[in-house]
Biopython code that builds the backbone (N, CA, C, O; Angstrom):
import numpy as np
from Bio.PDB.StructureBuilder import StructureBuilder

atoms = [
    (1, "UNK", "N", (-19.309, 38.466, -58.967)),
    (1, "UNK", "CA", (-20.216, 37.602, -59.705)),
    (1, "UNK", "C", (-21.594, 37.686, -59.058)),
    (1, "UNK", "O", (-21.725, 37.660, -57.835)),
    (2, "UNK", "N", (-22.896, 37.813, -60.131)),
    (2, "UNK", "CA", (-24.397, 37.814, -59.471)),
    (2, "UNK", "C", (-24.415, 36.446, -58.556)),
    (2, "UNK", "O", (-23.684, 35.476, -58.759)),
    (3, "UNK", "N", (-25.087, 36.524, -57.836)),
    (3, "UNK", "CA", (-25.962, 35.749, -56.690)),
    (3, "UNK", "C", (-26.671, 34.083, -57.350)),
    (3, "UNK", "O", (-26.629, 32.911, -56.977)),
    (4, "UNK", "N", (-27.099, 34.612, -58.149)),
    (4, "UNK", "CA", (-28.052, 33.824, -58.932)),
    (4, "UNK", "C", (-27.003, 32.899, -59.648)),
    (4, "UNK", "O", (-26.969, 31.750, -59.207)),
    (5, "UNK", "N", (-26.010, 33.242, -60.832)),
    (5, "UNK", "CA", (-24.795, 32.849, -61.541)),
    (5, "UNK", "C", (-23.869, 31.850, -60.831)),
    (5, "UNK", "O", (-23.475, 30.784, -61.305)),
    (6, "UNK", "N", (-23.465, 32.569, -59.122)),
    (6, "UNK", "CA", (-22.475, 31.779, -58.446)),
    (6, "UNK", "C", (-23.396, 30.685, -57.997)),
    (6, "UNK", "O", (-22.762, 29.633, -58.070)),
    (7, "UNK", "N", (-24.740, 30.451, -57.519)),
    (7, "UNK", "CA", (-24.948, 29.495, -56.625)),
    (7, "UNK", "C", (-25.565, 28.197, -58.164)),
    (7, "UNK", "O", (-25.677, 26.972, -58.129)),
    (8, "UNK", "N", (-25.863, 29.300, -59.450)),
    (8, "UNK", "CA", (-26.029, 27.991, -60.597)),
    (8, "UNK", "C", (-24.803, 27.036, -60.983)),
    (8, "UNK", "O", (-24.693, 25.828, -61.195)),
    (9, "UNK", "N", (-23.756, 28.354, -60.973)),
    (9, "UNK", "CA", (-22.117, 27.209, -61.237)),
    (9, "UNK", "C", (-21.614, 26.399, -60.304)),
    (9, "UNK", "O", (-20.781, 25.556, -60.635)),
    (10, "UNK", "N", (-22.005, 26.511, -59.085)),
    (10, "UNK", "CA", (-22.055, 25.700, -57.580)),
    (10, "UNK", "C", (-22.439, 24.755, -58.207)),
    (10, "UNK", "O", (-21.669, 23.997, -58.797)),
    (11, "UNK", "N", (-24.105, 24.592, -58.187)),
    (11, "UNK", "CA", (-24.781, 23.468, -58.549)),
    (11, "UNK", "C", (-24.309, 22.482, -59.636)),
    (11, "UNK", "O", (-24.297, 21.253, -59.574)),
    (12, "UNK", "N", (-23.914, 23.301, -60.666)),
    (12, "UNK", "CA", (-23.288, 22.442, -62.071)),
    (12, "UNK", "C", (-21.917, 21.659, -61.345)),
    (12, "UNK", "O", (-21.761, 20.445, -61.482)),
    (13, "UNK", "N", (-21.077, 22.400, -60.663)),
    (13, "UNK", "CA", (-19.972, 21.465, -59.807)),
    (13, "UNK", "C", (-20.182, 20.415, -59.319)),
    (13, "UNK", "O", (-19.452, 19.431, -59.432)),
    (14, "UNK", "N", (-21.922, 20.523, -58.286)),
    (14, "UNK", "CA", (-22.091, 19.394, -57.342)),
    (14, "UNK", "C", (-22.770, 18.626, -58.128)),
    (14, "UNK", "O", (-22.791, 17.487, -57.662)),
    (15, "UNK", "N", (-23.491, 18.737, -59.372)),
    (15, "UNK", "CA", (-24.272, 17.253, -60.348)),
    (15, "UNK", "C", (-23.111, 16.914, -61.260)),
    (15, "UNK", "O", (-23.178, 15.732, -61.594)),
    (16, "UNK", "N", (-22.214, 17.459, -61.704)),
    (16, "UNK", "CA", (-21.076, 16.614, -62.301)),
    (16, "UNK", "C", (-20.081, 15.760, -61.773)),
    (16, "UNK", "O", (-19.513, 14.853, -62.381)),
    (17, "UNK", "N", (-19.822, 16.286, -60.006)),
    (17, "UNK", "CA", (-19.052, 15.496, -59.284)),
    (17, "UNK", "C", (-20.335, 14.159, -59.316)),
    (17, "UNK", "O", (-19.993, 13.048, -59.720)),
    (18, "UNK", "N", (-21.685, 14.389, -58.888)),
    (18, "UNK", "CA", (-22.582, 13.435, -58.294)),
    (18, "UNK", "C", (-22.244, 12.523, -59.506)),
    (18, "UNK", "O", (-21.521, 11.546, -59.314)),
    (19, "UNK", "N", (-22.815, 12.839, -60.957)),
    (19, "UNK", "CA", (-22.418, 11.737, -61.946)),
    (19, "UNK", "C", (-21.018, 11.307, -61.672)),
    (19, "UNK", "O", (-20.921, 10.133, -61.315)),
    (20, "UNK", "N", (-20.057, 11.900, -61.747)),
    (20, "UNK", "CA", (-18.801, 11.093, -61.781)),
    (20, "UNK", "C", (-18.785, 10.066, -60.560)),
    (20, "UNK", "O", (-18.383, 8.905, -60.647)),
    (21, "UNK", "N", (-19.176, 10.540, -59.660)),
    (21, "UNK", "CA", (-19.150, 9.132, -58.281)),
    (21, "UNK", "C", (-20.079, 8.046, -58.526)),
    (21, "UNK", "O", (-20.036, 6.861, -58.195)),
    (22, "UNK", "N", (-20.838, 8.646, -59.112)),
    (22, "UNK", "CA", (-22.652, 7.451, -59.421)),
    (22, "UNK", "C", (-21.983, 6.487, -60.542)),
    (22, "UNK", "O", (-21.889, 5.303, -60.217)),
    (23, "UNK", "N", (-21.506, 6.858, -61.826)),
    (23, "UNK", "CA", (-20.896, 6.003, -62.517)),
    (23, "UNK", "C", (-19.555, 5.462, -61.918)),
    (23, "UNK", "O", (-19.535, 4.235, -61.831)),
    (24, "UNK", "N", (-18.769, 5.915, -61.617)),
    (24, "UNK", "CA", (-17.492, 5.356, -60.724)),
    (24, "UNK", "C", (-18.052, 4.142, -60.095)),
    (24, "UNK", "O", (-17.918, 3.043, -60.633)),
    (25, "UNK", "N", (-18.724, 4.313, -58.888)),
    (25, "UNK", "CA", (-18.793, 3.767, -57.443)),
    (25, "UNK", "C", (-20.236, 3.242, -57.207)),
    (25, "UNK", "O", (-20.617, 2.644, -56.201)),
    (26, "UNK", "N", (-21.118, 3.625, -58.509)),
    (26, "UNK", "CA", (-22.223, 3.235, -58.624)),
    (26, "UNK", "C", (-22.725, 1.977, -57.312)),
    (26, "UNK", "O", (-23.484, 2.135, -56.357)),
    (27, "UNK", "N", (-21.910, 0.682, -57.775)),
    (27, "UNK", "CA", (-21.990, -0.365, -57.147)),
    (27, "UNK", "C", (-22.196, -0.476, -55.618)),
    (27, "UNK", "O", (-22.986, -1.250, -55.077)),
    (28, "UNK", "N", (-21.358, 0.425, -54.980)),
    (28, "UNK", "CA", (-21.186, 0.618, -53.531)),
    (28, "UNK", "C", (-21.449, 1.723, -52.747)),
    (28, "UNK", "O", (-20.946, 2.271, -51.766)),
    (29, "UNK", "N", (-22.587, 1.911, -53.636)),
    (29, "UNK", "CA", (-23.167, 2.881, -52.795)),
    (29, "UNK", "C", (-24.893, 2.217, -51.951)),
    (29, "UNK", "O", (-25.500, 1.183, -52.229)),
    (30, "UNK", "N", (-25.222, 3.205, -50.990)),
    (30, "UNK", "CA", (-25.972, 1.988, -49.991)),
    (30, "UNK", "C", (-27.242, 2.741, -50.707)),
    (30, "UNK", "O", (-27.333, 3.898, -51.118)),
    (31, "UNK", "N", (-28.232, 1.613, -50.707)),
    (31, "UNK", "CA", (-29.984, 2.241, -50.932)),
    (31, "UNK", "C", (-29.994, 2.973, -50.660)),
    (31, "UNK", "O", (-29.988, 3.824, -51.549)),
    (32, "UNK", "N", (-30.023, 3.609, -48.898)),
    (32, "UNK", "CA", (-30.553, 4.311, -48.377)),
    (32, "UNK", "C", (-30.196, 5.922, -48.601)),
    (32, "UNK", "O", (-31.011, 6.841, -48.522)),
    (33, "UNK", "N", (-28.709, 6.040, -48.917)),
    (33, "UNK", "CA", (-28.120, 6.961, -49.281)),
    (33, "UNK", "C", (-28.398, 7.476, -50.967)),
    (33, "UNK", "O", (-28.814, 8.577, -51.329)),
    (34, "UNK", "N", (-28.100, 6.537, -51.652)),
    (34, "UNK", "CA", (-28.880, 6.408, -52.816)),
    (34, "UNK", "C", (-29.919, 7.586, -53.025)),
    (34, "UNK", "O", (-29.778, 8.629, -53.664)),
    (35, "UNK", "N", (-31.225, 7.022, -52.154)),
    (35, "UNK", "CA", (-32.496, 7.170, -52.469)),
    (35, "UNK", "C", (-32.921, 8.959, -51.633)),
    (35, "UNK", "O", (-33.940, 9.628, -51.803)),
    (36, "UNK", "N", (-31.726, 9.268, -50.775)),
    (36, "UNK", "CA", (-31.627, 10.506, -50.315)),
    (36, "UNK", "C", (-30.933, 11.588, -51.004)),
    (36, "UNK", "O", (-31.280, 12.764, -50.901)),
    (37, "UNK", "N", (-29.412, 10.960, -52.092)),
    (37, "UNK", "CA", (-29.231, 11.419, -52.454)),
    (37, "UNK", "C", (-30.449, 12.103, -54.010)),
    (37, "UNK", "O", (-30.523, 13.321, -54.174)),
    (38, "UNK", "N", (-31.024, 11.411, -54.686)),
    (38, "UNK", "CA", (-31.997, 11.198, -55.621)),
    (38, "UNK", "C", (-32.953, 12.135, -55.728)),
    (38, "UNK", "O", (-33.264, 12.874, -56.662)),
    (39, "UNK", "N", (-33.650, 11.915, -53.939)),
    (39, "UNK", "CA", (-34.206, 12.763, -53.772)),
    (39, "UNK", "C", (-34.054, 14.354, -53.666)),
    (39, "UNK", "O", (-34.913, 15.090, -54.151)),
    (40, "UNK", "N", (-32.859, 14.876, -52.974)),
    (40, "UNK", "CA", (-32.644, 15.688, -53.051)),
    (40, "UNK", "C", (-32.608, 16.273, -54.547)),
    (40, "UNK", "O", (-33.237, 17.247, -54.963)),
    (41, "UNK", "N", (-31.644, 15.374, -55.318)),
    (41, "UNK", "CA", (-31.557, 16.229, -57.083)),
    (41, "UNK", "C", (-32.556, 16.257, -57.198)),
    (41, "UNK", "O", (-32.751, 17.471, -57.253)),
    (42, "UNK", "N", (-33.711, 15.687, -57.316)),
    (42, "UNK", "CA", (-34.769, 16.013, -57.838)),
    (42, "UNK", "C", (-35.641, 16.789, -57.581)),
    (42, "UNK", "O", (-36.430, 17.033, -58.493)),
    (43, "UNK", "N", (-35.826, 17.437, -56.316)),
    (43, "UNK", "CA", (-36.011, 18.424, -55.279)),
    (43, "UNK", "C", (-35.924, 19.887, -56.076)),
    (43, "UNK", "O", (-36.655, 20.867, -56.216)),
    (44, "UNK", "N", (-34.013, 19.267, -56.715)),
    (44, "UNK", "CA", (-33.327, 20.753, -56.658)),
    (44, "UNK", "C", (-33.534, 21.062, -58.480)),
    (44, "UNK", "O", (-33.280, 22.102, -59.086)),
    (45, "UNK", "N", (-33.963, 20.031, -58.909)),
    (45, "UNK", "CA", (-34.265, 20.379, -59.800)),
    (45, "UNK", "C", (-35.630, 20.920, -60.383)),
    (45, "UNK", "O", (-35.883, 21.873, -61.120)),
    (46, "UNK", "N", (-36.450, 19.917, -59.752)),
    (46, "UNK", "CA", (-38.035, 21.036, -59.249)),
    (46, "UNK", "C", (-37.755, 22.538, -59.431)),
    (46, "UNK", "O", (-38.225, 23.218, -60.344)),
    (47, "UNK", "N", (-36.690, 23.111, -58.165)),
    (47, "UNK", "CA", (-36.758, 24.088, -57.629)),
    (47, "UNK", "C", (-36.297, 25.224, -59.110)),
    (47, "UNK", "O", (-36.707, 26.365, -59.322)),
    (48, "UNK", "N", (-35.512, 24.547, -59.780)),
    (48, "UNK", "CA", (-34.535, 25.140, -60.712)),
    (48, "UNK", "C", (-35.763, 25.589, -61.806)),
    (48, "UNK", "O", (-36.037, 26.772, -62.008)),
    (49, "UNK", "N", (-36.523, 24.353, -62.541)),
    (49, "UNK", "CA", (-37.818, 24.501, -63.196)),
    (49, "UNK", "C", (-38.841, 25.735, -62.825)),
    (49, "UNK", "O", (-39.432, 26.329, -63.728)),
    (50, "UNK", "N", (-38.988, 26.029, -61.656)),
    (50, "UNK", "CA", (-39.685, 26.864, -60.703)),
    (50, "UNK", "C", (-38.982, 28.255, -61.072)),
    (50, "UNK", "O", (-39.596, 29.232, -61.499)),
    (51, "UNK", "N", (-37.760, 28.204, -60.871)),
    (51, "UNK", "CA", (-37.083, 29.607, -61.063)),
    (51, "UNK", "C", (-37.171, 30.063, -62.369)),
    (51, "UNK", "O", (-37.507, 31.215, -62.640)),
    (52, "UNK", "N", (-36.809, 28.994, -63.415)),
    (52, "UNK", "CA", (-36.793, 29.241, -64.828)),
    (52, "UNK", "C", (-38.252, 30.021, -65.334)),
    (52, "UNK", "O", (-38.465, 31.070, -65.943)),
    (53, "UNK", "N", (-39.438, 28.584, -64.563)),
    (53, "UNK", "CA", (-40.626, 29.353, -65.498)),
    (53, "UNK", "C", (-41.288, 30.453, -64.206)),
    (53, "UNK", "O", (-42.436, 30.163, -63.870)),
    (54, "UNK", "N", (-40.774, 31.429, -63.622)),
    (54, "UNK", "CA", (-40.640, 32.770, -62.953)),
    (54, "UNK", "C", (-41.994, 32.133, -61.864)),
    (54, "UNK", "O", (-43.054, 32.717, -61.639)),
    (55, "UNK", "N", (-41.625, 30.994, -61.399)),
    (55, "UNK", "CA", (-43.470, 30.362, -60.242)),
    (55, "UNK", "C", (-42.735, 30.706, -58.895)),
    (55, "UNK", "O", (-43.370, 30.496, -57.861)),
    (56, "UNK", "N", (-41.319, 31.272, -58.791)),
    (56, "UNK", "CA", (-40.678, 31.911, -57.250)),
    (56, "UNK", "C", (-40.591, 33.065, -57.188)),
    (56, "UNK", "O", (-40.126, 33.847, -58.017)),
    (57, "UNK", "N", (-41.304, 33.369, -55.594)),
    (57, "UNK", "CA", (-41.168, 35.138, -55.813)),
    (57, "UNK", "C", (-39.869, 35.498, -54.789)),
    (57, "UNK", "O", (-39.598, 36.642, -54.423)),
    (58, "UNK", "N", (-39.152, 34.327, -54.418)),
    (58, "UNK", "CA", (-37.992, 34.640, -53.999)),
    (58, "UNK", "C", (-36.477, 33.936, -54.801)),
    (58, "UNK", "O", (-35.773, 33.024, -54.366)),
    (59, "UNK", "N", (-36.346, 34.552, -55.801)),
    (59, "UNK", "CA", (-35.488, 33.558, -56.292)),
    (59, "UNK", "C", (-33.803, 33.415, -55.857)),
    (59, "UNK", "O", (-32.934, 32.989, -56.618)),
    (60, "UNK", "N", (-33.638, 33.769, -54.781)),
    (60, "UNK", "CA", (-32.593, 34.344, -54.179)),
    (60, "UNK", "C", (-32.191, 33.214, -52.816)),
    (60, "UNK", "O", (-31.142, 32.865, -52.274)),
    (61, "UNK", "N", (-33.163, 33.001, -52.697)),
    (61, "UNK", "CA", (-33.642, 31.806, -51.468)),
    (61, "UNK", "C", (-33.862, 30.461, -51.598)),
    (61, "UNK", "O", (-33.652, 29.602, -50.742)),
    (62, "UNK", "N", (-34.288, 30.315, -52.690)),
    (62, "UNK", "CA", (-34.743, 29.183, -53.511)),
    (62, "UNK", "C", (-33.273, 28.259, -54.293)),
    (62, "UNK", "O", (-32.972, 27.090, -54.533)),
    (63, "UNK", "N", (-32.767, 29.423, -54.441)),
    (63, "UNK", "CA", (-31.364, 29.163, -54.971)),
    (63, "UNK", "C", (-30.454, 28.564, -53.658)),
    (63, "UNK", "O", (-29.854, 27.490, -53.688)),
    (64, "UNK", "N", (-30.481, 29.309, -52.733)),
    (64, "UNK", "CA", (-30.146, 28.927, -51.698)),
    (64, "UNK", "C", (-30.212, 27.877, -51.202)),
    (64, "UNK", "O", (-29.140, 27.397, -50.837)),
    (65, "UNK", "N", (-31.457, 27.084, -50.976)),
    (65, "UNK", "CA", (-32.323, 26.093, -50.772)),
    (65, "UNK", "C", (-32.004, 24.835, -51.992)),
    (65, "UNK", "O", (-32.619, 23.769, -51.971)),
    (66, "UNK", "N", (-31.509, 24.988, -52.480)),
    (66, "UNK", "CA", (-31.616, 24.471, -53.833)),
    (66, "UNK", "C", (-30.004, 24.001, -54.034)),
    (66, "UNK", "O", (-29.726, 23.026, -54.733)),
    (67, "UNK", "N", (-28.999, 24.783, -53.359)),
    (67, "UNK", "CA", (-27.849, 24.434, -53.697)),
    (67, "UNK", "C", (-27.321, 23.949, -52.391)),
    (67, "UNK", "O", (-26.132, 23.649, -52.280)),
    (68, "UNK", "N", (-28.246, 23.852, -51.293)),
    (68, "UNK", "CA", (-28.203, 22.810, -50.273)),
    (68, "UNK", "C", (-28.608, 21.558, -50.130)),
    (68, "UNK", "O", (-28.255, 20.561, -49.500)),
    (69, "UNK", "N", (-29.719, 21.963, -51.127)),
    (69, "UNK", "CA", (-30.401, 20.432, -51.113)),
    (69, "UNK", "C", (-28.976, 19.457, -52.207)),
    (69, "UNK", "O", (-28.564, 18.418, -51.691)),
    (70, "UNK", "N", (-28.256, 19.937, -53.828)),
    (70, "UNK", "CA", (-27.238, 19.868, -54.338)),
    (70, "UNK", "C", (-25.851, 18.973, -53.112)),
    (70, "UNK", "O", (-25.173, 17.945, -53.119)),
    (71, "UNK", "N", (-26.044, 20.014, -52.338)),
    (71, "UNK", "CA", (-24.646, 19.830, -51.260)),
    (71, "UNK", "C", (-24.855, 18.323, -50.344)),
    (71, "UNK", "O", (-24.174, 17.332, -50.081)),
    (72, "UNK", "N", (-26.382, 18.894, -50.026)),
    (72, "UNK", "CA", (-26.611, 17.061, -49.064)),
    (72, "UNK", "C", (-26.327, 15.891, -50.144)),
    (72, "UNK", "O", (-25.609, 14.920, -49.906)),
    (73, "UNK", "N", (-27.045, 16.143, -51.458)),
    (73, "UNK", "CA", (-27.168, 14.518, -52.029)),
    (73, "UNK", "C", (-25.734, 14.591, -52.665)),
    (73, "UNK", "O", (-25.572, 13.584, -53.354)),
    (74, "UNK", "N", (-24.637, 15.410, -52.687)),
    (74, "UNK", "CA", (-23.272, 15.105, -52.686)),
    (74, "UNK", "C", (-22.718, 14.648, -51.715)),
    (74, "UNK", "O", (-21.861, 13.783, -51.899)),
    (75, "UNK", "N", (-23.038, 15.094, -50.359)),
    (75, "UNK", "CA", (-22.586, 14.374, -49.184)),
    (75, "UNK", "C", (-22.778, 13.045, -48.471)),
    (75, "UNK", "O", (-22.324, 12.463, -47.486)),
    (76, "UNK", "N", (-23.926, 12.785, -49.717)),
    (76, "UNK", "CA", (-24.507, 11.302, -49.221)),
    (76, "UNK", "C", (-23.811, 10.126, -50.115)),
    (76, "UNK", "O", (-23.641, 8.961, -49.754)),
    (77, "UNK", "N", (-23.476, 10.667, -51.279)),
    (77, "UNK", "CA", (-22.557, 10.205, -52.241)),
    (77, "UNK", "C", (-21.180, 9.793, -52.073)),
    (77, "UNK", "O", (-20.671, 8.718, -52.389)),
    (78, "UNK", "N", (-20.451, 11.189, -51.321)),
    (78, "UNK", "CA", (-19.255, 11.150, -51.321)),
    (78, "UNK", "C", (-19.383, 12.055, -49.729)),
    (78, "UNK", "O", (-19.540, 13.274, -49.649)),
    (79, "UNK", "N", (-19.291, 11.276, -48.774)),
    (79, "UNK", "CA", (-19.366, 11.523, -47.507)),
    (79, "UNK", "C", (-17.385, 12.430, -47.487)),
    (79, "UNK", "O", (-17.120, 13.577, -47.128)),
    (80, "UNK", "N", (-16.753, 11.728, -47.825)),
    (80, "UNK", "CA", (-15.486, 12.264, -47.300)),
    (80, "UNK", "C", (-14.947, 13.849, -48.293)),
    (80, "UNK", "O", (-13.990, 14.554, -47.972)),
    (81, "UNK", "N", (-15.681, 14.040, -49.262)),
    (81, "UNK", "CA", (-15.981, 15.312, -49.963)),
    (81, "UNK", "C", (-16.890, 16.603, -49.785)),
    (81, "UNK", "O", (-17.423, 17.161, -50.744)),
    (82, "UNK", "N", (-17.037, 17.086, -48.279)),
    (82, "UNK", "CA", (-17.768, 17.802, -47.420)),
    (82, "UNK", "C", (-17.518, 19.607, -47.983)),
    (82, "UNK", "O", (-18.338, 20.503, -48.186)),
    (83, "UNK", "N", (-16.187, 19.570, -48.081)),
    (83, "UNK", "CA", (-15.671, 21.051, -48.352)),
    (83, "UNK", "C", (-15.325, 21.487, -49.935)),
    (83, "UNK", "O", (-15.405, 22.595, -50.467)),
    (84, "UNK", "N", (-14.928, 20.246, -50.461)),
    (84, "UNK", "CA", (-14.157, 20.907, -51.965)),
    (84, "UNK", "C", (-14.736, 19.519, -53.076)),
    (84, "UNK", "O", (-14.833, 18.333, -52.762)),
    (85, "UNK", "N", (-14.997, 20.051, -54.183)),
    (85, "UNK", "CA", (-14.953, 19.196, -55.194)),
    (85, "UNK", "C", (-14.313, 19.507, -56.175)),
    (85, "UNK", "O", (-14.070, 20.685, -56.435)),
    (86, "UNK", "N", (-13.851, 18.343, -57.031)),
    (86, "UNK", "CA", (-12.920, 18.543, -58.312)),
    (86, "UNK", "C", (-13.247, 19.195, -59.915)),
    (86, "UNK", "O", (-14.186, 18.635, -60.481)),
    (87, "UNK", "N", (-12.853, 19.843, -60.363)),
    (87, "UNK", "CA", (-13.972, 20.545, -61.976)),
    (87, "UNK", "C", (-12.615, 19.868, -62.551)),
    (87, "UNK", "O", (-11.414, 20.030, -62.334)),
    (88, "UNK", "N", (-13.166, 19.273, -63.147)),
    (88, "UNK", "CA", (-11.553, 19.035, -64.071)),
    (88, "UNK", "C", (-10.284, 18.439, -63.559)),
    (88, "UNK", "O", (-10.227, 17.349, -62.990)),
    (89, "UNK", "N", (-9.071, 19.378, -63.843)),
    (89, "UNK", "CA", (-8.263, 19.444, -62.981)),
    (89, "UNK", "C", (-8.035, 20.311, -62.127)),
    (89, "UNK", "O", (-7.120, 20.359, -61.304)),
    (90, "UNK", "N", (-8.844, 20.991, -62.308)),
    (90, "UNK", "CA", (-8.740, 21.949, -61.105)),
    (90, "UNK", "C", (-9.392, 21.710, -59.842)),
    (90, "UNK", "O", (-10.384, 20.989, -59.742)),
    (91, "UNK", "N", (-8.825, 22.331, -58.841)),
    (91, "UNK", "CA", (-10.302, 21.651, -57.341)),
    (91, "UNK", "C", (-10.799, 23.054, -57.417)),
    (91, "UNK", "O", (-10.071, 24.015, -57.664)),
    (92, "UNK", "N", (-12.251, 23.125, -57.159)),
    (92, "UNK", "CA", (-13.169, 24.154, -56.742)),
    (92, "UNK", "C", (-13.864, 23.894, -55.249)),
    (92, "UNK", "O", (-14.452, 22.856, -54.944)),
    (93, "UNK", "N", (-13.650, 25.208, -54.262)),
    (93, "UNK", "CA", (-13.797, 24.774, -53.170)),
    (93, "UNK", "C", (-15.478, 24.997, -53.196)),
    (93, "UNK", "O", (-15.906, 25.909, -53.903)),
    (94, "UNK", "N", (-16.315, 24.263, -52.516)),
    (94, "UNK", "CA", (-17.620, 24.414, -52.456)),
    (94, "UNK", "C", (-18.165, 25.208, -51.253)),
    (94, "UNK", "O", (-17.825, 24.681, -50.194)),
    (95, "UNK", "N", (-18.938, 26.363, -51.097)),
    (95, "UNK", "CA", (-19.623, 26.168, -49.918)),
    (95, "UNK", "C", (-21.096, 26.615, -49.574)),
    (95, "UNK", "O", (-21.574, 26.367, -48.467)),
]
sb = StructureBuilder()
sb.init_structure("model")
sb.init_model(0)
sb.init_chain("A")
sb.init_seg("    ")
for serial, (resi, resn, name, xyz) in enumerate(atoms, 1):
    if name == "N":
        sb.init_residue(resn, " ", resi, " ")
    sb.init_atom(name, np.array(xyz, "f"), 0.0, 1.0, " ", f" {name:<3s}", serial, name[0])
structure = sb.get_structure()
């Protein structure tokens, strides 16, 4: 699988788990984590906008960068979900 493809279906894993915990658990989750997790999506979505309208001359890196920033504001979400998240019924391991 391209470079570009695996780290976009990554990302689609880690904002569908993020919604499913945000509506779940919404309630108990702390500001501070919150507002880190937030930040990051929005970061990574910047970054995604950037790739789309061709403003990165590394888009290989960016992706990279981009599906870390994805990974932190999942980890701030769901601290005990570090290695694997769920698609369905299936688990997809993340890394």
């Amino acid at each position: 699988m391209n470079q570009k493809v695996e780290a976009v279906e990554k990302m689609n894993v880690y904002a569908k788990e993020l919604v499913k915990m945000i509506v779940k658990d919404g309630n108990s989750l702390q500001d501070e984590k919150l507002r880190i997790a937030f930040e990051n999506v929005v970061r990574a979505m910047v970054d995604m906008t950037n790739i789309q309208l061709d403003k990165e001359k590394d888009v290989n890196d960016t992706l990279k960068t981009t599906l870390s920033r994805m990974k932190i504001a999942h980890n701030c979400i769901n601290p005990n979900s570090v290695h694997s998240a769920h698609n369905g019924n299936k688990s997809t391991t993340i890394s």
